[in-house]
C-alpha positions in Angstrom: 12.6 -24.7 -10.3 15.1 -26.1 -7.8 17.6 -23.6 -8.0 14.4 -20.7 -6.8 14.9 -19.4 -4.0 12.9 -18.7 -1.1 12.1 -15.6 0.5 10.7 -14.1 3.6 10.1 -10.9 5.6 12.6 -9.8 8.0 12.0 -6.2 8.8 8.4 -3.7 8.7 7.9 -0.8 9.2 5.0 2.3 8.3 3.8 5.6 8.7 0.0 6.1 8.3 -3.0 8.3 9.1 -3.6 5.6 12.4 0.0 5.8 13.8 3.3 6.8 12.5 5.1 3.3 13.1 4.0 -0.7 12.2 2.9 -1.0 16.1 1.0 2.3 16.5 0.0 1.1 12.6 -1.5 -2.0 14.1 -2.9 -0.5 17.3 -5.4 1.1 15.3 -6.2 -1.2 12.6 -7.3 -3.8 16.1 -9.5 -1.5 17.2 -11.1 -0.5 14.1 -10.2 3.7 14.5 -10.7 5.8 11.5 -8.1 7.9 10.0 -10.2 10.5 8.4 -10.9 14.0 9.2 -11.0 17.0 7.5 -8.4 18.5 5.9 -5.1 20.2 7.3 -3.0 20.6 4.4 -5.0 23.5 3.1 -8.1 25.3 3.0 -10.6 22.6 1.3 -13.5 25.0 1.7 -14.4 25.1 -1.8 -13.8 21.9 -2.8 -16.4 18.9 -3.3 -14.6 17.0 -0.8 -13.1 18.5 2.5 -11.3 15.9 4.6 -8.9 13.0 3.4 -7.0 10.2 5.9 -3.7 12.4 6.6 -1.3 11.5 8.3 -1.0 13.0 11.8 1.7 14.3 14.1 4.5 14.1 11.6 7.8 16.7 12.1 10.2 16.9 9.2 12.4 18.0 11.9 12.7 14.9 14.2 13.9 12.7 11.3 15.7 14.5 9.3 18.4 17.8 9.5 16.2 20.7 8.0 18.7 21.2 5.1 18.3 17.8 4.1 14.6 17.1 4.6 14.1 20.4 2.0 15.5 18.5 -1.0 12.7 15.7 -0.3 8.9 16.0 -1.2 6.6 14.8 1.4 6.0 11.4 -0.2 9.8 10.5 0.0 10.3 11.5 3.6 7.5 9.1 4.3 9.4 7.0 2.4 12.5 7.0 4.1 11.0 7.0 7.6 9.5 3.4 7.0 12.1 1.9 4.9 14.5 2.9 8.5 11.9 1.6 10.8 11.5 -1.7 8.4 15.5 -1.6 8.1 16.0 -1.5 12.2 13.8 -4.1 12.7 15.1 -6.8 10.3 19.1 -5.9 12.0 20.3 -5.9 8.9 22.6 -3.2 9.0 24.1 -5.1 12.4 24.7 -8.3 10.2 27.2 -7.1 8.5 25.2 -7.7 5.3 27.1 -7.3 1.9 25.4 -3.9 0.6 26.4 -4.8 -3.1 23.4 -7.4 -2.1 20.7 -5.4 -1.1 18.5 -3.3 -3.4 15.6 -0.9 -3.0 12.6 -1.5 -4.9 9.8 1.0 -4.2 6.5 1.9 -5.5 4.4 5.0 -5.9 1.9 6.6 -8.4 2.3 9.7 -8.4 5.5 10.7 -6.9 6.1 14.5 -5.6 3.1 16.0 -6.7 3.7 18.5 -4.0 6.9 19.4 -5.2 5.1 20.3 -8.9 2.3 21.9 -7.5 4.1 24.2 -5.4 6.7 25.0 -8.0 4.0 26.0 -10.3 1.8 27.6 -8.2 5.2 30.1 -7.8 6.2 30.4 -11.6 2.4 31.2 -12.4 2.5 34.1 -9.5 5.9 35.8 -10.7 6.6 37.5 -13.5 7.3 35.2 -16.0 11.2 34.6 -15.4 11.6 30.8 -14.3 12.8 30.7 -11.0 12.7 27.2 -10.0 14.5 25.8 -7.4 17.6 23.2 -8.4 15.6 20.6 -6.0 12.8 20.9 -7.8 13.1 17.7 -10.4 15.2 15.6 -7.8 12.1 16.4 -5.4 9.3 15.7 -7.7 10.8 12.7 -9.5 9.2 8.8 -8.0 12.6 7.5 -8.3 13.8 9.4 -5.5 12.5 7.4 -3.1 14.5 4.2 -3.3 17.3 6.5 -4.5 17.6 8.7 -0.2 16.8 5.0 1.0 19.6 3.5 -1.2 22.2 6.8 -0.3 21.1 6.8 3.5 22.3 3.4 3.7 24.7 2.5 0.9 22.3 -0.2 -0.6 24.2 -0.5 -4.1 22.3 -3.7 -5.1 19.3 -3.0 -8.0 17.4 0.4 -7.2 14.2 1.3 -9.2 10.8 2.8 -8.9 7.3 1.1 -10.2 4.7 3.0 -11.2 1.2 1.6 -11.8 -1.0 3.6 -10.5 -2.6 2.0 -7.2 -0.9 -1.6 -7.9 2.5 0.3 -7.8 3.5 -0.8 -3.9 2.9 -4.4 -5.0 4.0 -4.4 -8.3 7.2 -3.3 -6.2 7.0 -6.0 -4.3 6.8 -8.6 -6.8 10.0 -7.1 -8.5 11.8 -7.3 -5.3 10.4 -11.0 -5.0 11.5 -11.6 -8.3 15.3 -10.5 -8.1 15.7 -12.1 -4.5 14.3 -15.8 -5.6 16.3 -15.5 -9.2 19.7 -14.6 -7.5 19.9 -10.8 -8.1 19.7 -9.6 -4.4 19.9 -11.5 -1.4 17.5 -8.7 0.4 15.8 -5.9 -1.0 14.1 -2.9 0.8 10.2 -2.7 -0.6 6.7 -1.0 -0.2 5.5 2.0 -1.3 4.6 6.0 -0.2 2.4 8.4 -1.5 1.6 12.2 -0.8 -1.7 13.3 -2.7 -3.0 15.5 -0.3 -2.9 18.3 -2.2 -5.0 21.1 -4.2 -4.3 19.5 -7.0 -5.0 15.6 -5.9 -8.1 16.4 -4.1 -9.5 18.6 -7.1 -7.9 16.1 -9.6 -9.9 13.2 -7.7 -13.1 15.0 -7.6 -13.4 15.9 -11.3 -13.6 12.0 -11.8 -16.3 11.8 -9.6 -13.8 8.9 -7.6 -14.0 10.3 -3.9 -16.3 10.4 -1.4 -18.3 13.6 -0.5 -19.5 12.4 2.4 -18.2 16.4 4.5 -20.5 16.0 7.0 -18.9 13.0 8.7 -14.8 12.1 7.6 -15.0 9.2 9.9 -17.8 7.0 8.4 -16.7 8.1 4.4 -14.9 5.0 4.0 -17.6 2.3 3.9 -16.4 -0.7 1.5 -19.2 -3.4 0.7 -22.0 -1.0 2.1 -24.8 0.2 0.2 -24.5 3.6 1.3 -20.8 4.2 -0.2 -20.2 7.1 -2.5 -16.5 6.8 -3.6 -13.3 6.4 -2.1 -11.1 8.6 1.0 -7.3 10.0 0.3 -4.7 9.1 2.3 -0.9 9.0 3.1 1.8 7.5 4.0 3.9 4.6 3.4 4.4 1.0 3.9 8.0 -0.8 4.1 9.0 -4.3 4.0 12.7 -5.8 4.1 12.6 -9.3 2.2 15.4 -11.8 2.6 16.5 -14.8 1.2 15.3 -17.6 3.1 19.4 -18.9 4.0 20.7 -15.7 4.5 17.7 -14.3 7.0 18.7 -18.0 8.6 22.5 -17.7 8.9 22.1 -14.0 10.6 20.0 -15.1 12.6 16.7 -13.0 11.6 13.2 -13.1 12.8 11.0 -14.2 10.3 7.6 -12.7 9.7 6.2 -14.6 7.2 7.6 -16.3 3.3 6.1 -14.8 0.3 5.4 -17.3 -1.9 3.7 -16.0 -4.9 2.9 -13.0 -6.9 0.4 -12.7 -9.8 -0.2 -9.8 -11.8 -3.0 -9.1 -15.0 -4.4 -6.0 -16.9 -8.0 -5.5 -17.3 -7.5 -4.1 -20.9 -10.8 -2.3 -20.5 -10.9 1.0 -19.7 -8.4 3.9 -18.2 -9.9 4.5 -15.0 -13.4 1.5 -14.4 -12.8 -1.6 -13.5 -13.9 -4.9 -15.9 -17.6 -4.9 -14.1 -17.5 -8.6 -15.1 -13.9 -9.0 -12.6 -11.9 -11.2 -15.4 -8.7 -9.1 -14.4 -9.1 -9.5 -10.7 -9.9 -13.8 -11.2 -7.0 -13.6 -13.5 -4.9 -11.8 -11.3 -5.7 -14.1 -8.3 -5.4 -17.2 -10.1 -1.8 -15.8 -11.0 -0.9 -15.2 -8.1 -1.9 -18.8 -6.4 -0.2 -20.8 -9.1 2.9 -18.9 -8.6 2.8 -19.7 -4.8 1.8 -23.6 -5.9 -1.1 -23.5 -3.5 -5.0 -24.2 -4.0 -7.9 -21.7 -3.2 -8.6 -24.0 0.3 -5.0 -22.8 1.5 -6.1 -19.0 1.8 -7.7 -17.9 5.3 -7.3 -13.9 4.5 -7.9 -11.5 1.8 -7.0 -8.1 2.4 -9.2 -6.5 -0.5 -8.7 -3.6 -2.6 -11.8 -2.4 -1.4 -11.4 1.5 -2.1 -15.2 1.8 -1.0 -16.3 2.9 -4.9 -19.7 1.9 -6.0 -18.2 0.2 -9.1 -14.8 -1.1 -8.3 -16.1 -3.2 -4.6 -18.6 -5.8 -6.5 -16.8 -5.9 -8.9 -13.4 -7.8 -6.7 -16.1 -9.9 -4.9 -17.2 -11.5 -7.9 -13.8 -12.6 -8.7 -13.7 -13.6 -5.4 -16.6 -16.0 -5.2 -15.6 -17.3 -8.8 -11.9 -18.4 -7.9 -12.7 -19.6 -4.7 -16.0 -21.2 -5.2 -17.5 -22.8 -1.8 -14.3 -21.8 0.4 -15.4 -17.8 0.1 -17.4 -17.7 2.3 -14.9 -19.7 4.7 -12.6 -16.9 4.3 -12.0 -13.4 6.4 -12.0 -10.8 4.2 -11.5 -7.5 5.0 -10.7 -3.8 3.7 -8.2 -1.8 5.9 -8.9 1.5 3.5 -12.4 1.4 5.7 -9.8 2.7 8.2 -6.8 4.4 6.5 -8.0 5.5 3.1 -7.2 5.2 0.1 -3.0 5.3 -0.2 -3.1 5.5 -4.2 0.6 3.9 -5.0 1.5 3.3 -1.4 -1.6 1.1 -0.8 0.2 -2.3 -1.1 3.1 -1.2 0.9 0.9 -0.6 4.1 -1.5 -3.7 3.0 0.9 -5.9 3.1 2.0 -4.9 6.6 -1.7 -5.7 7.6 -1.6 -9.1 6.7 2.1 -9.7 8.0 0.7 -8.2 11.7 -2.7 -10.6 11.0 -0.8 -13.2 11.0 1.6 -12.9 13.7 -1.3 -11.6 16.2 -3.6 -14.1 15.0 -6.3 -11.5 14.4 -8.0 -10.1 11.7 -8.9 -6.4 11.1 -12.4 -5.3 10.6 -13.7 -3.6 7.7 -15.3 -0.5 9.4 -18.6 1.7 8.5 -20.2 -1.6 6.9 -23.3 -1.1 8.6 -26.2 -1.4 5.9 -25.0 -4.1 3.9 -25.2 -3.9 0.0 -28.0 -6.4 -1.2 -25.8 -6.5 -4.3 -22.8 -7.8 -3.0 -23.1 -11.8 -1.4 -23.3 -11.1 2.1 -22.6 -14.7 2.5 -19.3 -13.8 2.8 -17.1 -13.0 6.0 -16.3 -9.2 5.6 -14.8 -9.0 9.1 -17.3 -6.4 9.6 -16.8 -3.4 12.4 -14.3 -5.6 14.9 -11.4 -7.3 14.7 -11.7 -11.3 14.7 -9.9 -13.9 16.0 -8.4 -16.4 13.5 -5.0 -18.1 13.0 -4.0 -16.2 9.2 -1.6 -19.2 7.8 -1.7 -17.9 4.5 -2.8 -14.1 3.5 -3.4 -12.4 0.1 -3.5 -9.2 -0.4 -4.7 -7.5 -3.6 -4.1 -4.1 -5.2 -5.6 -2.5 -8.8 -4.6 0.3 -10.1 -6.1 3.3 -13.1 -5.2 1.9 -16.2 -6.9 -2.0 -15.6 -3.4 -2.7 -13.3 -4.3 -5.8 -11.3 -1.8 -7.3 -8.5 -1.9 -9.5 -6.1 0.3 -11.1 -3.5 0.4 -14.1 -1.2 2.2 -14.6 1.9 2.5 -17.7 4.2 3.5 -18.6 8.0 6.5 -20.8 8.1 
């Protein structure tokens, strides 16, 4: 184990339905604003569900030339923009850093599903005759995110894609963990994006019954741990980390967010899209994930949940919760930041993990919003940070992530 090495966040960066950078990010995770409204993408008049978490504000046109940002689907501009915000702030570029060391290891479930629908939509209008454009693969492919934020920078170090549903950002994570501490890389570019907001994902989401139909009022739709929730809210974006080897973050210099020290992963091996109702995955999972990092349940002060607000899926993490840590749950502040910006599918872990990272270094913990009946079914015992932010020094953070498919991840990161 000696020859493992250490590694830490240097660089952040996001774009998200509160605010199109990490700070603007944060600004409205503190105050506890939600991100949902209804929809601008299209006309959701005749669908179940009408409004989703989008991201606001966002120009194309004031990131990238408009011949370039045309061979990109939605999700990988998002990706782009955070990996450059995460990339700026770590000054790695400025360091002089060998590029044959640095890889980009990025997560999403889905990919371009814009870029299909659209070029589907057109063949099924025409006449038959396939006129597809020759950006439509490269576009629609998940790969092609870490491939712009690899060729915008010259990253030549390992470059892949994880896909696994909504534990892909932090399955990504993990992998970029991995080849950093076993010598592969010496910093890798991670997170996750995703770009759902679509025809096709909203009416995709709605015939399984998954998302919230709650039209009447977006902003209160995302209500994790209350009794009143009726299914989870879609949203966008993209979360970006730059992770360092502990000695080379050190000899440039670099600010330091935070070390990872541990990732844990599991399957549920249940069922393609429940969760295990009894949470053996998720305690699994968690009890992964804190034997990796070598620390005990009493250790933890944060736990940003999955919490996607489903009826099912919310009990069924808190279980696992109260059986892993025993007595210290309820010393915990736990919290669910999709109360606020949705649910981000495959880019979830990429902006959770930002969360915890900003918890930490402003001491202060974001609420879960809309919890304002509790569930009599769910220990309310427990510290779910409810409606405002709370003060507490975050030492060490976990954030968790499960995905379609019995995915479970989870990841741990500690103040140095």
């Amino acid at each position: 184990m000696s020859s493992i090495r250490r590694v830490v966040v240097t660089g952040l960066g996001a774009i998200t339905p509160l605010g199109n950078t990490a700070p603007a990010y944060w600004e409205g995770l503190r105050t506890g604003a939600s991100g949902a409204a209804t929809i601008t993408r299209f006309d959701p008049a005749k669908f179940k569900t009408r409004f989703a978490c989008e991201v606001k504000g966002y120009e194309a046109d004031n990131f990238f030339d408009r011949k370039e940002h045309r061979k990109m689907d939605l999700f990988t501009q998002f990706a782009v923009v955070a990996a450059d915000e995460a990339i700026a702030d770590s000054g790695l570029l400025e360091s002089g850093v060998d590029k044959d060391r640095v890889g980009v290891i990025w997560g999403s479930g889905i990919g371009g599903l814009k870029s299909l629908q659209e070029e589907c939509f057109q063949f099924e209008r025409g006449d038959g005759t396939p006129r597809y454009s020759p950006f439509f693969i490269p576009r629609m492919i998940a790969d092609s995110s870490s491939g712009n934020i690899s060729i915008k920078n010259g990253f030549r170090g390992p470059n892949f894609v994880t896909t696994s549903a909504c534990a892909s950002s932090n399955d990504a994570i993990i992998a970029a963990f991995n080849n950093i501490r076993l010598g592969l890389a010496d910093a890798v570019v991670t997170g996750g994006s995703e770009a759902a907001i679509t025809e096709s994902g909203v009416g995709g989401f709605n015939a399984l019954k998954a998302m919230s139909e709650r039209n009447d009022d977006p902003a209160s739709a995302s209500r994790p741990y209350d009794k009143d929730r009726d299914g989870f809210v879609l949203g966008e974006g993209a979360g970006a980390l730059v992770l360092e080897e502990y000695e080379h973050a050190k000899a440039r210099g670099a600010k330091m967010y935070a070390e990872l020290i541990g990732g844990g992963m599991s399957s549920d091996a249940y069922h393609i899209t429940a969760p295990d109702p009894s949470g053996s995955g998720v305690v699994l999972v968690m009890k992964n994930a804190l034997r990796d990092a070598g620390i005990t349940t009493a250790d933890v002060d944060y736990i940003n949940t999955h919490g996607t607000s489903t009826p099912l899926g919310d009990g069924a993490e808190i279980k696992a919760i109260e059986q892993v840590f025993g007595e210290h749950a309820e010393k915990l502040n736990i919290s669910s930041t999709k109360s606020m910006t949705g649910h981000l599918l495959g880019g979830a872990g990429g902006i959770e993990a930002v969360a915890c990272l900003l918890a930490m270094q402003n001491s202060l913990v974001p609420p879960t919003i809309n919890l304002n009946t509790p569930d009599p079914e769910i220990n309310q015992a427990l510290n779910f940070t409810p409606n405002v932010a709370q003060a507490r020094e975050v030492r060490v953070a976990m954030s968790n992530t499960f995905g379609f498919g019995g995915h479970n991840t989870s990841v741990i990161f500690r103040k140095l």
